[in-house]
C-alpha positions, -999 to +999 in steps of 0.1 A: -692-623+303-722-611+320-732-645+335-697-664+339-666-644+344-646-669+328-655-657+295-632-628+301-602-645+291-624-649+258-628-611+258-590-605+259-586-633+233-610-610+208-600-577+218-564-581+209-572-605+180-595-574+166-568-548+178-543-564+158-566-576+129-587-549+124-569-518+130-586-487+127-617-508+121-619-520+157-631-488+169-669-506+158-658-539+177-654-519+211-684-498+202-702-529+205-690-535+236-699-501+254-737-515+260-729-553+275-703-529+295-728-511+310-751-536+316-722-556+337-716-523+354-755-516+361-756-554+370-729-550+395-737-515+415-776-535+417-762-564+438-728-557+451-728-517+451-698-513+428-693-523+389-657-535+402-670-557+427-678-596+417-697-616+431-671-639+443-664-611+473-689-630+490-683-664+483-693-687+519-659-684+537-660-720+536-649-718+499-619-693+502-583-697+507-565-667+524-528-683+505-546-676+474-550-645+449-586-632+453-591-663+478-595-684+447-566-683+423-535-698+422-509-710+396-524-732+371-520-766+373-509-790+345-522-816+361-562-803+363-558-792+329-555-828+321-585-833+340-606-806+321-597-818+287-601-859+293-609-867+326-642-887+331-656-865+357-650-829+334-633-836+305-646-816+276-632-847+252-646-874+277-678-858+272-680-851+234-651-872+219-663-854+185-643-829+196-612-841+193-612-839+156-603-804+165-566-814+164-564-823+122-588-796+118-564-771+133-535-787+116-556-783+082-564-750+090-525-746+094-515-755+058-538-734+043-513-705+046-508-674+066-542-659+074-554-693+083-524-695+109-534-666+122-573-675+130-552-710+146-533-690+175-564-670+175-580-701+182-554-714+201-553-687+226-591-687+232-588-723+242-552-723+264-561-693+284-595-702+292-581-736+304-554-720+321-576-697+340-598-727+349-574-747+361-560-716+382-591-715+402-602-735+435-636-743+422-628-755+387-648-786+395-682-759+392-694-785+421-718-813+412-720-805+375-715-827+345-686-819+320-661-791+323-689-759+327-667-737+331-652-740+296-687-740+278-679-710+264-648-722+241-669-752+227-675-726+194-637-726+194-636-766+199-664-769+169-651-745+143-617-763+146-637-802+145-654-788+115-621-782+094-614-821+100-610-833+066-634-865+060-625-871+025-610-905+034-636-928+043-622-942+077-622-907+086-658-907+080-666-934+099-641-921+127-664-889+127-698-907+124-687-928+159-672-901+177-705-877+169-730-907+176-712-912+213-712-874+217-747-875+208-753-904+234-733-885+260-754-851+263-786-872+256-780-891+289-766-858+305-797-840+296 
């Protein structure tokens, strides 16, 4: 959260996940919290004189639209969601097909019972509201990057889900082995 402000939607996502979760309990889970608080606040009154300024206040006008919230946000759109999730210019599953065995990895995840629904929508909500906030704001391109880098920050999410994938059947096996060897391929010619 300290380096991409997108990962607040991830920070919501786990703060009410361990509200309702933990209980009590989550008294530690916001204690953990109080020093990369400060260190955002500290950050914040160093460069822009105020912990609730960010640094998109002073964004090159060039980049800011006075019909939007902010300058920058607007109502999501379907249509760049798309875009983030398979396009070939950002699409997180353009760029490491692997990760699409996140879809029968959440659906195993599913029919293993109540808890294991749970850590789904838990999932599920990290995922759909950091694309949603992406695709809400004018620069959800991040310029002349590679891959959807705003949305970095939900690959654990993407990867905990592929990993539930069940491979006992062999042509799921292979399916994995091909989609992991062009996801390999992919970041080894990014990088």
């Amino acid at each position: 959260f300290l380096t991409d402000y997108g990962c607040a939607s991830a920070v919501l996502v786990f703060s009410l996940f361990a509200v309702w979760k933990a209980g009590k309990q989550c008294v530690f889970f916001f204690l953990g919290a109080i020093l990369p608080g400060l260190l955002f606040a500290w950050y914040h009154i160093s460069c822009f004189g105020s912990p609730f300024v960010l640094a998109s206040f002073y964004n090159n006008p060039q980049f800011i639209d006075s019909e939007k919230t902010f300058g920058i946000f607007s109502l999501p759109s379907s249509f760049l969601m798309v875009k983030l999730l398979f396009g070939a210019e950002r699409g997180v599953f353009w760029g490491s097909p692997v990760l699409l065995l996140g879809v029968p990895g959440l659906m195993t995840f599913w029919k293993e019972g109540k808890k294991q629904r749970e850590f789904v929508c838990f999932l599920a909500a990290w995922i759909l509201l950091a694309l949603t906030s992406n695709a809400s704001f004018n620069g959800w391109h991040a310029g002349l990057t590679i891959s959807a880098r705003y949305l970095i920050f939900t690959l654990p999410a993407f990867g905990i889900a592929a990993a539930k994938c069940p491979l006992h059947v062999p042509w799921r096996r292979i399916c994995f082995a091909g989609l992991a060897l062009l996801s390999w391929c992919n970041m080894f010619v990014i990088s």
